[in-house]
N, C-alpha and C positions, 0 to 999 in steps of 0.2 A: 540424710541424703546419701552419706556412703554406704549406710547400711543396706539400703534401698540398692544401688547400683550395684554392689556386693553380689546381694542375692538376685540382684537380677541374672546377671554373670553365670554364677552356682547354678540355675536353673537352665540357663543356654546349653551350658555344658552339658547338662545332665538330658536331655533332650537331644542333644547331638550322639552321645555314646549310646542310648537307648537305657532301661532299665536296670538292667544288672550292671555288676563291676565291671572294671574295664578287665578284657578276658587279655590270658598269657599267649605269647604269638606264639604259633604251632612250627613243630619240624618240618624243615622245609627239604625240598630235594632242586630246582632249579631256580630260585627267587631266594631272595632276603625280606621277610616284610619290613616294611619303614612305620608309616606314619599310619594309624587305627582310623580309619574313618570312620565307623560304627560298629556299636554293639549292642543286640535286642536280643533280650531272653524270649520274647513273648508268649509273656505272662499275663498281660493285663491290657486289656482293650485298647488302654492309651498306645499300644504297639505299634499299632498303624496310625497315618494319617487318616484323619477325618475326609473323607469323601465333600469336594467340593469346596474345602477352604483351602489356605494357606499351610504348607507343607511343616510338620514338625518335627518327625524323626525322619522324614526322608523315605518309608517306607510306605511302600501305596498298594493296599489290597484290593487293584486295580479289577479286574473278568472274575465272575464268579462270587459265592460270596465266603467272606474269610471271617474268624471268628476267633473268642480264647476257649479252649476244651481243656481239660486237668492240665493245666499250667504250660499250655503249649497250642502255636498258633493251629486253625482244625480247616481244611481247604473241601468246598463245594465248586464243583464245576457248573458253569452256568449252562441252562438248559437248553433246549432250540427255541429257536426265536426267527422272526421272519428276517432280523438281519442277519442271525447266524443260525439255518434250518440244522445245524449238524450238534451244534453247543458248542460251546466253546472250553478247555482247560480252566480252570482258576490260575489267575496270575497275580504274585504277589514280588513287586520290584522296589529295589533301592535305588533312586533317583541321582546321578552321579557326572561324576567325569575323568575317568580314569584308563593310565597304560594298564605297565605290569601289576598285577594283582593277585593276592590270597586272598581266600573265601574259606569259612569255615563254619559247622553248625552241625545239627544230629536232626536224624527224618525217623519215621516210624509211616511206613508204608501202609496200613493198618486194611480198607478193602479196597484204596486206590489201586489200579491195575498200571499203571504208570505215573511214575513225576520225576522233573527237570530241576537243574540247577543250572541255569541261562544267563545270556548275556545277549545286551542290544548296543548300538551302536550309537554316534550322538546324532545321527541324523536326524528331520524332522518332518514325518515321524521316525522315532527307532526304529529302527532294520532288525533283523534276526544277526546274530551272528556265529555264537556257538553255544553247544552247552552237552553236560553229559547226563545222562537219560538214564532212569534204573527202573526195572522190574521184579517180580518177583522170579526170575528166576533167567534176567543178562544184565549186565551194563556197558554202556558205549555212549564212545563221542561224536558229535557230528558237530560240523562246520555247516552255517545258515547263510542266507539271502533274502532278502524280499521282507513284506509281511502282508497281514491277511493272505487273500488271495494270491498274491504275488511270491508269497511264501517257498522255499528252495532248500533242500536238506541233503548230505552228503556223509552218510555213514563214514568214518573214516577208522574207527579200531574196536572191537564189539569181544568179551567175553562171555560163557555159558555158567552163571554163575549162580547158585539161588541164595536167595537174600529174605530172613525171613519178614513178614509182613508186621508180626506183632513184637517185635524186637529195636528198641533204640540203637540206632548206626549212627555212627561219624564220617563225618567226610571231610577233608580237603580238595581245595578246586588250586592250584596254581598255574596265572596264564604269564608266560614273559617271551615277547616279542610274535614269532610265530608257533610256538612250544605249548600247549595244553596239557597238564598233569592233572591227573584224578585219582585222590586216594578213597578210597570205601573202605571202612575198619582195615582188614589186611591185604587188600586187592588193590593191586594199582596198574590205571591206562595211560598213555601216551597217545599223544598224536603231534601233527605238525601240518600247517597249514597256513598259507597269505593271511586269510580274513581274520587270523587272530590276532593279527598288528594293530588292527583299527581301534579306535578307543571304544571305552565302553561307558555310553549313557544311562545304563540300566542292567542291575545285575540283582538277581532274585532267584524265585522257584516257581516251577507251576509243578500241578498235579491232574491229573484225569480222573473221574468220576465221584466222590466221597469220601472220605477217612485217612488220609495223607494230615500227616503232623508235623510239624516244624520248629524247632526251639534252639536258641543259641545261636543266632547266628552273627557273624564276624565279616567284616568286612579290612581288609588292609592296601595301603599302595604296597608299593613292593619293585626292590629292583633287581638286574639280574644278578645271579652268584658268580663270584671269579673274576 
């Protein structure tokens, strides 16, 4: 019986962190990270939550369809449809509840012409709230409102920057209080903004059109530095 409870344990845990090891907390510039909430290589289908049951890694390859491609999650945007004639982004979120925060992971842009690294709030349903946004060739933050339709966006600090498509990037995302930090390998944005206070029930990526990649991604609390 303790062997049994043991391993039951063992396997909690291992389901909670995601796949790979537990990852080393990153440099930070306004935040301390604290406590690892999650960590998914995705690498292996078990990546995501299963569509329609009980939540396991917290990760929900929610619009669009999301898949494992050479050892790294591969995002399809979903098409039109009579409920959404335009398509909609693929969105892929980590199910949460949290203030200050680090985020951390590597994107390969590959023919997506746009993807996010977002945040929603704990309302219900989630709200938009912010996220910073990269292309092949700016990146910038905006502060959100609404969703679907109701949907509300506010460029707030934007660089001209090209980023290549077929290249693995890193990023840091750190939010504390109303301060948004964005680091892209050696580029880094600022902003400042109310809506960043609010908590956050949902923190993930979306991508636009096909070939956007995702692996390693981190999630930590975090409180402010000083």
């Amino acid at each position: 019986m303790k062997r049994l409870v043991f391993l039951f344990f063992a396997f909690s845990a291992i389901a909670t962190l995601g796949h790979s090891d537990e990852p080393k907390a990153p440099a930070t510039k306004i935040v301390e990270p604290a406590d690892l909430v999650t960590a998914e290589a995705f690498d292996r289908p078990e990546s995501f939550d299963p569509k329609g049951k009980p939540s396991v890694t917290g990760w929900r390859g929610g619009i669009g369809e999301w898949s494992i491609v050479d050892g790294a999650a591969y995002a399809i945007q979903e098409g039109p449809s009579e409920k959404r004639p335009n398509g909609h982004e693929a969105v892929c979120e980590y199910v949460t509840d949290l203030g200050d925060l680090v985020l951390t992971g590597e994107f390969k842009l590959g023919d997506s012409p746009q993807i996010g690294f977002v945040c929603r709030d704990i309302n219900q349903p989630n709200l938009h709230l912010g996220r910073v946004v990269i292309t092949p060739t700016a990146i910038w933050i905006q502060k959100m409102s609404g969703i679907a339709k109701e949907t509300r966006k506010e460029e707030l600090t934007r660089i001209e920057v090209a980023t290549d498509p077929e290249t693995w990037h890193k990023i840091t995302v750190e939010i504390s209080g109303d301060h948004y930090l964005a680091r892209i390998d050696d580029h880094v944005l600022e902003a400042h903004h109310e809506r960043f206070k609010d908590r956050k029930g949902r923190v993930g990526m979306v991508a636009r059109g096909e070939g956007a990649q995702f692996r390693n991604m981190a999630i930590w609390k975090a409180k402010p530095k000083g």
